[in-house]
C-alpha positions, 0 to 999 in steps of 0.5 A, spaced: 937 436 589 934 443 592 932 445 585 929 438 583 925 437 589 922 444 587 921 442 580 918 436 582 913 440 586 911 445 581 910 439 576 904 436 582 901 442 582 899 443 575 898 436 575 893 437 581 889 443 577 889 439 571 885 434 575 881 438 578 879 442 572 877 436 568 873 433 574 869 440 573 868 439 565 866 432 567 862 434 572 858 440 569 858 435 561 854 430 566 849 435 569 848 437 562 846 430 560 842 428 566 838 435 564 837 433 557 835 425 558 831 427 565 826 432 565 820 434 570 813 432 567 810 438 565 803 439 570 799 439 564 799 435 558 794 433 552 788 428 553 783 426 548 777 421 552 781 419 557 778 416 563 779 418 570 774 415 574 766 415 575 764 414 568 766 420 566 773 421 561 776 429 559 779 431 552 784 438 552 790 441 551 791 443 558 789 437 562 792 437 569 796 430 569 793 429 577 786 429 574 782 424 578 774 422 578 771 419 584 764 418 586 762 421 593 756 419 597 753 426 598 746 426 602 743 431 597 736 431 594 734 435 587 727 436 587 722 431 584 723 432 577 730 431 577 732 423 576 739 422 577 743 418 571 749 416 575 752 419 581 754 425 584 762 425 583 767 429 585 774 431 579 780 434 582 784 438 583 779 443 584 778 449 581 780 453 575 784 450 569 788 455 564 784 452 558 777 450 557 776 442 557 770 437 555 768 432 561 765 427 557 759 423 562 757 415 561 749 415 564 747 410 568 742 408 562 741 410 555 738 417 553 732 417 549 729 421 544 726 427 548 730 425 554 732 432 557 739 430 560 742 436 565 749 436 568 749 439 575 755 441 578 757 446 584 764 448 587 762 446 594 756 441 596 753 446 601 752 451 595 748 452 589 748 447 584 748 450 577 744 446 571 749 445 564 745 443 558 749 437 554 750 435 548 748 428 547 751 423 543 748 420 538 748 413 541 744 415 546 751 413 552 754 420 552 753 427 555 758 432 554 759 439 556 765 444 556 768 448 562 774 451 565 773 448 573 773 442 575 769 441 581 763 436 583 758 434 578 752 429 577 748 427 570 741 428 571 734 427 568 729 432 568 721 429 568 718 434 564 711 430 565 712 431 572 715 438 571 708 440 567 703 436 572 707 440 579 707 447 574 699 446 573 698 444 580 702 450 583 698 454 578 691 451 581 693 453 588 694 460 586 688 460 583 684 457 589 687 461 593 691 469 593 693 468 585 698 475 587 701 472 593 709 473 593 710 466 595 706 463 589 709 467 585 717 465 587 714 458 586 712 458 580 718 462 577 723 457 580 719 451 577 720 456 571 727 458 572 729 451 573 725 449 566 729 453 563 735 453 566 741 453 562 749 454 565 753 460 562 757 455 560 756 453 553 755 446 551 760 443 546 760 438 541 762 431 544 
């Protein structure tokens, strides 16, 4: 009787372990699926003319899932001529990107012929603004730039008219005045640069 009950209990330990490593193979089958049906969403993904807000859509292979446009009531004034075509707005997530992408801008109006459309952007609303030059579409609706950050941005129109008529004038005043004065000098080369001004970001092709 001692030597069946011995026996009995040698056959439920091995049952015990048999359960037991099934239980395992199961367990680690099940994980093996959920990881192969379940996977984490990539940061980045590929988009091509997605809106994300503010009239603005974005085009890339590596464009931040989280990607958001919102417009923003900034107090900040270009000069005179400057005209905004829509608002300021602010894309997130800040900062550098991993691959280049292309922000594509809907203007409040269409863009004529003659038209100089610039994108203004900065990483901070306190700092300076650097002035991108566009690619226009040919409808006139779109104004399109490439760049590695996101940032603060805003679509403007610069009156060349206006520019002209305050360039002569300043000229008219140096002459009237000291022509070789540093302040004048400084003026008239800002006007000038701001004329001229072209980001070290390079226009793409919308």
């Amino acid at each position: 009787m001692k030597g069946y009950n011995s026996w009995l209990q040698v056959i439920q330990r091995r049952r015990v372990r048999v359960v037991i490593r099934v239980a395992l193979i199961i367990v680690v089958i099940a994980g093996a699926i959920a990881t192969y049906f379940i996977t984490i969403p990539p940061t980045y993904m590929t988009a091509r003319n997605r809106a994300i807000g503010a009239n603005i859509s974005i085009s890339g292979s590596e464009v931040p899932r989280a990607i958001k446009a919102a417009v923003r009531n900034i107090s900040h004034r270009f000069p005179a001529e400057f005209q905004p075509l829509d608002s300021i707005a602010q894309i997130t997530p800040s900062g550098n990107l991993p691959a280049p992408v292309i922000l594509r801008f809907r203007p409040s109006r269409q863009v004529k012929s003659g038209d100089t459309v610039l994108l203004a952007t900065t990483e901070a609303t306190t700092g300076p603004w650097t002035l991108i030059q566009p690619v226009i579409s040919k409808d006139g609706w779109y104004a399109s730039a490439q760049t590695s950050h996101l940032s603060w941005w805003q679509p403007i129109l610069y009156n060349v008219q206006a520019a002209a008529n305050d360039f002569k004038q300043e000229v008219l005043d140096g002459v009237s005045g000291d022509f070789f004065t540093r302040r004048f000098f400084y003026r008239v080369a800002r006007k000038a640069a701001v004329a001229l001004a072209h980001a070290d970001e390079r226009a793409c092709v919308a």
